[in-house]
N, C-alpha and C positions, 0 to 999 in steps of 0.2 A: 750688437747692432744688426743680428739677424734680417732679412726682409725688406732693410732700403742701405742705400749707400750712404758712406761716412759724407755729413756735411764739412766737419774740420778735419784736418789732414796737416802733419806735420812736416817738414820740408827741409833740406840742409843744402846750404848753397855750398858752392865751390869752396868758398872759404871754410868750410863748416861752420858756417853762423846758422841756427837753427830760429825757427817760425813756424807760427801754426798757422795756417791760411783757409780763408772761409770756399768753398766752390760755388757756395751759391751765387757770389757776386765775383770773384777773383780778386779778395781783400785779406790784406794783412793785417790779421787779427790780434797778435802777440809776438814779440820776440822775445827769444832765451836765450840769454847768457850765463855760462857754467859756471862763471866766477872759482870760487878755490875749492867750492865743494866736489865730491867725487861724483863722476860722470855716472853710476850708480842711482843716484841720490837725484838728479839733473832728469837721467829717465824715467824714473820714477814718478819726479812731479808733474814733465809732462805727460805720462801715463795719463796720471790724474787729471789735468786739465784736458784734454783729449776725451776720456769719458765723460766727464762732466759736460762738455759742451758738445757733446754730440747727441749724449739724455736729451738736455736739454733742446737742441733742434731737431728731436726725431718725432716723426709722426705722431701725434694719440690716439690712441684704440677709443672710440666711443663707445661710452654702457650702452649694454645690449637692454630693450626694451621687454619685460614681460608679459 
């Protein structure tokens, strides 16, 4: 995500209850709960969701004209 800042951003409250939250508006966009899988596993997916939606709301490069 080179060149602009992360729109979503992951978050752990006090409790350690974990969320991904948007900065563009200051909305909660997802929560995660680890349930019995290992915490591994939990990072992992939100890795993935975190990439995913930050692709997703990052700038696009417009084709250059020739």
């Amino acid at each position: 995500m080179a060149g602009h800042p992360q729109r979503f951003i992951l978050r752990r409250s006090q409790a350690d209850a974990w969320f991904i939250k948007d900065l563009s508006d200051d909305s909660l966009v997802c929560f995660v709960h680890q349930g019995k899988r290992p915490i591994e596993k939990t990072q992992a997916m939100v890795k993935v969701m975190l990439d995913a939606l930050n692709a997703a709301g990052a700038p696009r490069k417009r084709a250059q004209e020739s």
